[in-house]
C-alpha positions as CSV (number, residue, x, y, z in Angstrom):
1,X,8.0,-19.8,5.7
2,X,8.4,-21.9,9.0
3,X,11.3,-24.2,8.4
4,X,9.4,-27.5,8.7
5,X,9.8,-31.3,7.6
6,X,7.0,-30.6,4.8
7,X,8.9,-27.3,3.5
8,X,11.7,-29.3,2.1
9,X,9.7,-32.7,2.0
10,X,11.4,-34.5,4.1
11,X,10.2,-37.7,6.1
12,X,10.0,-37.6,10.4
13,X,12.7,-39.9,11.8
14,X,12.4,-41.7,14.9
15,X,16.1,-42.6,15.9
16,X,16.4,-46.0,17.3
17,X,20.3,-46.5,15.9
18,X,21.9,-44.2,18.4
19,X,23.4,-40.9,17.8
20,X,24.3,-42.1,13.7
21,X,26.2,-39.5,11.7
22,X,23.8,-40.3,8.8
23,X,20.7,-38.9,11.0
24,X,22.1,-36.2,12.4
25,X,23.8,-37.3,15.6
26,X,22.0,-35.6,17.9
27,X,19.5,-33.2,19.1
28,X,20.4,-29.8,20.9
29,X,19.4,-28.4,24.2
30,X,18.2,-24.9,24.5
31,X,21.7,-23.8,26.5
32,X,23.3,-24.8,23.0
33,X,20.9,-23.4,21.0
34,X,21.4,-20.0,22.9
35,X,24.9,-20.2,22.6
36,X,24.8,-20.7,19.0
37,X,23.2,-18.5,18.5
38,X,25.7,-15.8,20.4
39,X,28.1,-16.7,18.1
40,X,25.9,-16.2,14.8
41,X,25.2,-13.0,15.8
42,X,28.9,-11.6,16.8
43,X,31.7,-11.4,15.2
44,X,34.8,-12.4,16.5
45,X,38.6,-12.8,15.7
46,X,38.9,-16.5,14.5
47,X,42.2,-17.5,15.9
48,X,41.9,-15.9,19.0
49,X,38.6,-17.5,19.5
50,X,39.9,-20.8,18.5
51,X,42.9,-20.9,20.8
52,X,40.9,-19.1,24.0
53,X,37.8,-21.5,23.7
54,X,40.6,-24.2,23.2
55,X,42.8,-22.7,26.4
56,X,39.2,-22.6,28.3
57,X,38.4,-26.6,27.5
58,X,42.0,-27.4,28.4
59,X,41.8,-26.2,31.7
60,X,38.3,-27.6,31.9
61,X,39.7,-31.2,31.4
62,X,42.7,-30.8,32.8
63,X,44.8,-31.3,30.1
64,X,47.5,-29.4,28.0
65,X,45.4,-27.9,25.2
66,X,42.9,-28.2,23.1
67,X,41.7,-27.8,19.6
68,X,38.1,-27.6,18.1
69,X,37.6,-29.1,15.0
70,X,34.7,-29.9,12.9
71,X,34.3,-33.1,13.3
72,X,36.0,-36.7,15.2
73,X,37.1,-37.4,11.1
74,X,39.0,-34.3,10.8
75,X,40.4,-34.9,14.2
76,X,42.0,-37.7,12.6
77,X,43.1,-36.4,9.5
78,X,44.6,-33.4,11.4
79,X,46.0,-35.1,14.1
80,X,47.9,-37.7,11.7
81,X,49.3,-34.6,9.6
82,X,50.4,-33.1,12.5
83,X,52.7,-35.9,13.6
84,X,54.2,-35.9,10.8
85,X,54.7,-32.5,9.8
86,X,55.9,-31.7,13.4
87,X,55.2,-28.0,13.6
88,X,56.7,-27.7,10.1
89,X,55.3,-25.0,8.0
90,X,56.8,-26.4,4.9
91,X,54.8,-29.5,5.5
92,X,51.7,-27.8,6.3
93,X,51.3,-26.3,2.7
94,X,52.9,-29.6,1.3
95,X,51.3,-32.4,3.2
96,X,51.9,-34.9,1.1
97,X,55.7,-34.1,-0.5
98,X,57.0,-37.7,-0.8
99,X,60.6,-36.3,0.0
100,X,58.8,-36.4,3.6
101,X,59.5,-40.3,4.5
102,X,59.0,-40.2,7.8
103,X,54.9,-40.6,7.4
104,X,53.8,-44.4,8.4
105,X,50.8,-44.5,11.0
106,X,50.7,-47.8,13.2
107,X,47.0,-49.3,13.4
108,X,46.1,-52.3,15.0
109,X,44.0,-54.2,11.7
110,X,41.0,-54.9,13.4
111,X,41.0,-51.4,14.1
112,X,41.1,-50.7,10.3
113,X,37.5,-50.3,10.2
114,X,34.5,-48.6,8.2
115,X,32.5,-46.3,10.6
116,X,30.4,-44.5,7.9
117,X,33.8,-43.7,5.9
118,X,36.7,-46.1,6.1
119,X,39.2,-45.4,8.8
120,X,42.6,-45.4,6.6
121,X,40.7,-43.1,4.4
122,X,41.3,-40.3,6.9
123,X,44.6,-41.2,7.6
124,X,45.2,-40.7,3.4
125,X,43.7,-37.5,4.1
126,X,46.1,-36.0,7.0
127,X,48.8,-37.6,4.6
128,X,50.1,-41.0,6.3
129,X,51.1,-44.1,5.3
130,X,48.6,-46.8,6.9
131,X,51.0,-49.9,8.0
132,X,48.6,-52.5,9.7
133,X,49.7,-54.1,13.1
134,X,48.9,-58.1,14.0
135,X,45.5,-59.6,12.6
136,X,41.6,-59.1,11.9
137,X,41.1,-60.9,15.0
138,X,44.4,-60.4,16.9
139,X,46.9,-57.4,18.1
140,X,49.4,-57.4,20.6
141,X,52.0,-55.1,21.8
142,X,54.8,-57.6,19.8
143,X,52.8,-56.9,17.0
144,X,52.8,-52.7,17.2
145,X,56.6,-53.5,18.2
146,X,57.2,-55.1,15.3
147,X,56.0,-52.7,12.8
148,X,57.9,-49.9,14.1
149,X,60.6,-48.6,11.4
150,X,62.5,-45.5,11.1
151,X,59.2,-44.1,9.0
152,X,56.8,-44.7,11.4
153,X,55.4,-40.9,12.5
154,X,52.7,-42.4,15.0
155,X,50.5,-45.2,16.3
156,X,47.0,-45.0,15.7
157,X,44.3,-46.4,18.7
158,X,40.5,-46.6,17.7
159,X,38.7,-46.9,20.5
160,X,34.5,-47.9,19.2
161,X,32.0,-50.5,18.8
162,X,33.1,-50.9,15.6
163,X,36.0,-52.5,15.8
164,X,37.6,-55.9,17.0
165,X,37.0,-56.4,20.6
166,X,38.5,-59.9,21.2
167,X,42.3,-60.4,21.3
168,X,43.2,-56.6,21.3
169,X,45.7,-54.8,23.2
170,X,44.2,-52.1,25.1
171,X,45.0,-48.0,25.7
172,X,47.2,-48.6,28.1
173,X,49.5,-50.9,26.3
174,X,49.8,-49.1,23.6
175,X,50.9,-46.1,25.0
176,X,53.7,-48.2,26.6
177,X,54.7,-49.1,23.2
178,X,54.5,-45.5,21.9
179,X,56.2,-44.3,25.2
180,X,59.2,-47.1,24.7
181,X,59.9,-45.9,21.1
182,X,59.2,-42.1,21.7
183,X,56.4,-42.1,19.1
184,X,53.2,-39.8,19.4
185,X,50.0,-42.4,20.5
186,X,46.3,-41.1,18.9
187,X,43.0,-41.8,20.4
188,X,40.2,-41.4,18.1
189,X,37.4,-42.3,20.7
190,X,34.8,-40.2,19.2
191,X,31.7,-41.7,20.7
192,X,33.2,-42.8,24.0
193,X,32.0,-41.0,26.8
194,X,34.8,-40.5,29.5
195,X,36.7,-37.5,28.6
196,X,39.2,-38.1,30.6
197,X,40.2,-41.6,30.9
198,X,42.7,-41.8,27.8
199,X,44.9,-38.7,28.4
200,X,45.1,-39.5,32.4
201,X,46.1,-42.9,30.5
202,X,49.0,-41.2,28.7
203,X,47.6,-41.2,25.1
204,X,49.2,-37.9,23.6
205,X,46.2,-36.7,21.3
206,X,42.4,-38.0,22.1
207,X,39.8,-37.0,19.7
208,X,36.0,-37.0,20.2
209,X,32.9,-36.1,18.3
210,X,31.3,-33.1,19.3
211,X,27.6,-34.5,18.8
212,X,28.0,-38.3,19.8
213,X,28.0,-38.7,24.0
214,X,28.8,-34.6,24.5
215,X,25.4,-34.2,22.7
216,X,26.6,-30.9,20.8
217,X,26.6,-29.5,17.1
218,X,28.9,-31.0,14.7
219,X,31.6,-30.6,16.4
220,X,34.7,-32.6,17.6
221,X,37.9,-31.8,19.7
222,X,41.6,-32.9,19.6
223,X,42.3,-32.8,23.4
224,X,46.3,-34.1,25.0
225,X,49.7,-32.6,25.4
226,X,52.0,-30.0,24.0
227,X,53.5,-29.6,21.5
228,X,50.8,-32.1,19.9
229,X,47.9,-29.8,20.1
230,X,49.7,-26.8,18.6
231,X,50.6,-29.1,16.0
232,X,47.1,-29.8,15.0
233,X,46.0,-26.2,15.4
234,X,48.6,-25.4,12.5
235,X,47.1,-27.5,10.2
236,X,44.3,-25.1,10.1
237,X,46.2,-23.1,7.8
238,X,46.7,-26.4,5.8
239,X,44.0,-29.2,5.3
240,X,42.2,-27.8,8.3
241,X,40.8,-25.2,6.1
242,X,38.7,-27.3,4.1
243,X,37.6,-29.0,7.4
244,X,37.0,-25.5,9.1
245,X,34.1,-25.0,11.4
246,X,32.0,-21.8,12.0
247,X,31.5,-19.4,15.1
248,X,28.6,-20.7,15.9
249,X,29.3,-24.4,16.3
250,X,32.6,-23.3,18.2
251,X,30.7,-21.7,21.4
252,X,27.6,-24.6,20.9
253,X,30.0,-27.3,21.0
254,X,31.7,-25.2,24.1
255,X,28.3,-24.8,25.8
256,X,27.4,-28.6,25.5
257,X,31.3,-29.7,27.0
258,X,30.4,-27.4,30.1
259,X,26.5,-29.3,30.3
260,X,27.9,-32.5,29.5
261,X,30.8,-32.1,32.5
262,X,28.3,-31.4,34.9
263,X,25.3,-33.2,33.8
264,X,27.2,-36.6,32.1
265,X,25.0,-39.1,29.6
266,X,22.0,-40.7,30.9
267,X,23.6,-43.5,33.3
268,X,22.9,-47.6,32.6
269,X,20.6,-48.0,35.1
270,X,18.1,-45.1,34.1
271,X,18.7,-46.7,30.4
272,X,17.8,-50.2,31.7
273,X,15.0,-49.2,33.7
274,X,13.3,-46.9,30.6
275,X,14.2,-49.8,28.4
276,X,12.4,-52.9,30.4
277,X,9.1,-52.1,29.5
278,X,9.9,-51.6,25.6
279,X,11.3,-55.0,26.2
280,X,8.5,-56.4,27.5
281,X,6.0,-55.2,24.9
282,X,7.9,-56.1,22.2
283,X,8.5,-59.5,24.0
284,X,4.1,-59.8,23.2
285,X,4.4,-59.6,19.6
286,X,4.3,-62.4,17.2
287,X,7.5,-64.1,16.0
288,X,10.1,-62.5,17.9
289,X,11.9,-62.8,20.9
290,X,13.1,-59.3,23.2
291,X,15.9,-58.6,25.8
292,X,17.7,-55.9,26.7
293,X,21.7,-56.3,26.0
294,X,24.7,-54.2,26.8
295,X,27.0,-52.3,24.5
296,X,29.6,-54.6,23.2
297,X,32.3,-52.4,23.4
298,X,31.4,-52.5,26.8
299,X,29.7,-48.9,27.7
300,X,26.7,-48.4,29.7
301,X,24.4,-48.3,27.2
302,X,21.7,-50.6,27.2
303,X,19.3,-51.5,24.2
304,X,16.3,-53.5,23.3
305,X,17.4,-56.5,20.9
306,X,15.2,-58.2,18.9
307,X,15.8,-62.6,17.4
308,X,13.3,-62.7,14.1
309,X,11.9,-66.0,15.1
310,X,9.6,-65.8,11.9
311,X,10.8,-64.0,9.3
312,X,13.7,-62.1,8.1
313,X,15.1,-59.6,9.5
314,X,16.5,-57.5,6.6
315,X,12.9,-57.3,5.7
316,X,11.4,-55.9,9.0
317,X,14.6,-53.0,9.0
318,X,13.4,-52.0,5.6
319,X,9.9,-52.2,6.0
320,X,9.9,-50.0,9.4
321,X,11.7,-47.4,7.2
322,X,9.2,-47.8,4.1
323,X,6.7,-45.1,5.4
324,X,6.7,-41.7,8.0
325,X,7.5,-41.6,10.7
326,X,11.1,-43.7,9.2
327,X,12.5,-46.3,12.3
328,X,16.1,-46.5,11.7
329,X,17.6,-49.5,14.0
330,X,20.6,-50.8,14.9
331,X,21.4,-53.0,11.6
332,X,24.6,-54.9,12.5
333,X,23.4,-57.9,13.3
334,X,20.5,-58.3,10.8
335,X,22.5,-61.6,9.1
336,X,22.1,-63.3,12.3
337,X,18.3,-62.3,12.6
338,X,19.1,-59.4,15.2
339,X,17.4,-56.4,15.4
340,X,18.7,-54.1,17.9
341,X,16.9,-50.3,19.6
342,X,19.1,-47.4,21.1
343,X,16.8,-45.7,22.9
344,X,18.9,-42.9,24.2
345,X,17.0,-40.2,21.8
346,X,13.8,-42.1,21.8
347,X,10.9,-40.7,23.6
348,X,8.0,-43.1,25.2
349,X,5.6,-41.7,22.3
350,X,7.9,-42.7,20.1
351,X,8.6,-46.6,21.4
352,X,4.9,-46.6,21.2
353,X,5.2,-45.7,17.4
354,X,7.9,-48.4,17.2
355,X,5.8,-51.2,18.8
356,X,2.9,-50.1,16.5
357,X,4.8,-50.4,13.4
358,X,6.3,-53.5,14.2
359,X,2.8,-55.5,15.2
360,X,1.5,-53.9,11.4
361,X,4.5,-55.5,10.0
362,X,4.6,-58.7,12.3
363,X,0.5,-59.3,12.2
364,X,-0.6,-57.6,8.9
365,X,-4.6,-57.4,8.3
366,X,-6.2,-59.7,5.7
């Protein structure tokens, strides 16, 4: 039977949140889907394919090494164990022995976030001790400085939309801090789209999701320096096992580094210029008011955004998701009456759908 949304009745999606684990990140291109499905139909030796795709991605990126996970959360989870296991086999099949003190993990508090899971809840996982650095709304290098003991394994950076932006210190400071106290810095910038910036930086280990910007399966990668990366590829015979990732997904995620190198993410100004006219037909319907805004983390990624004028707002998100095709939007905002559209994996059919939906909702028949 053709695999279908009615064989397993499920509803159609249109995907105006962005590339949202809880929708399936991403869609695939055909150069992915072909090298998928290379590795579904060959067998190969696992570690050698793990450490040769990882050896050809290093040299890609120009950094030291890299290791393929299954995912930006086990990039965290893995890179925190293996900062404090050290290349310790002992550790690796005891990750969390208390008689190993030396596991505290540095995060700035408004970096303490909940992305989908909570952010401490992967650094659990990989074994570490969360110690928050500074304030919700405030984090300085003193602040890092200051929670530095002789248990501290690592310092933790999350770069994403999701967390503080106001008052933080950035990448760069904190690798000064990690630098002066000869700690191990970590990068999670899983949906960030520069794949170089944070190693050329001097961040030791920089993890990024596989399907987010690259566009790939689920996927992720632990990218940085040596001994680092080795240390991470150890834990696959540790907690990495239960976070493994299959053949397949290995040479797709490959195949979509190698497109997105030479292809990149749709830049800001084809985004803006696709995104006007949404704008401006959304700006025609009753009791709202349109614009296009930027990313607030700062990347070029524009959006429509949407003030209920009349209305609430809660009520429009849940009544474009009450029938097929589902709208899922950007919801952060819906307190304040803000409704906001990604339309990086939107198609013109589809904002035509969206404007539909919304005049239905926003002018309903007698």
């Amino acid at each position: 039977m053709t695999v279908n949304h009615e064989k397993f009745g499920l509803n159609e999606v249109i995907n105006a949140s962005g590339r949202m684990t809880i929708l399936g990140v991403s869609t695939l291109s055909e150069s992915v889907l072909e090298a998928q499905r290379f590795g579904g139909e060959h067998f190969f030796e696992m570690a050698e394919l793990m450490k040769k795709t990882g050896a050809y991605l290093a040299k890609q990126l120009a950094v030291d090494d890299v290791q393929i996970v299954s995912s930006a959360s086990a990039g965290i989870a893995q890179s925190v164990a293996a900062v404090i296991g050290q290349g310790s086999m002992y550790h690796v099949h005891h990750p969390y022995d208390e008689t190993i003190k030396r596991r505290e993990i540095i995060l700035p508090k408004g970096h303490n976030v909940d992305y989908g899971v909570p952010v401490e809840l992967m650094i659990q996982q990989g074994g570490g001790h969360v110690i928050e650095a500074g304030y919700a709304n405030q984090c300085s290098p003193d602040h890092i400085e200051a929670m530095i003991t002789e248990q501290t394994a690592g310092i933790l950076y999350i770069k994403s939309h999701h967390t503080v932006q106001k008052s933080m210190l950035d990448v760069a400071e904190a690798v000064t801090v990690a630098n002066k106290y000869e700690l191990p810095l970590i990068v999670d910038a899983a949906a960030e789209e520069d794949l170089l910036k944070y190693t050329a930086l001097g961040a030791d280990l920089v993890i990024y999701s596989g399907a987010k910007a690259i566009e790939g399966p689920s996927a992720g990668m632990v990218i940085g320096k040596d001994p680092f990366v080795s240390w991470v590829r150890l834990q696959s015979q540790g907690i990495g096992r239960s976070m493994k990732i299959g053949k397949e997904n290995v040479l797709g995620f490959v195949q979509a580094v190698d497109d997105y190198l030479i292809h990149g993410s749709e830049s800001g100004e084809s985004m803006k210029k696709r995104v006007q006219p949404f704008v401006e037909a959304l700006e025609k319907l009753p009791g709202i008011k349109a614009k296009v805004v930027q990313d607030p983390a700062g990347r070029e990624i524009y959006r429509a955004s949407i003030q209920v004028v009349t209305g609430s707002a809660r009520t429009i998100i849940e009544q474009l998701k009450a029938k097929a095709p589902v709208i899922y939007t950007r919801e952060y905002q819906a307190n304040n009456g803000i409704i906001e559209f990604d339309i990086r994996s939107v198609t013109q059919k589809e904002m035509e759908q969206i404007i539909q939906r919304l005049n239905e909702i926003l002018q309903p028949k007698e």
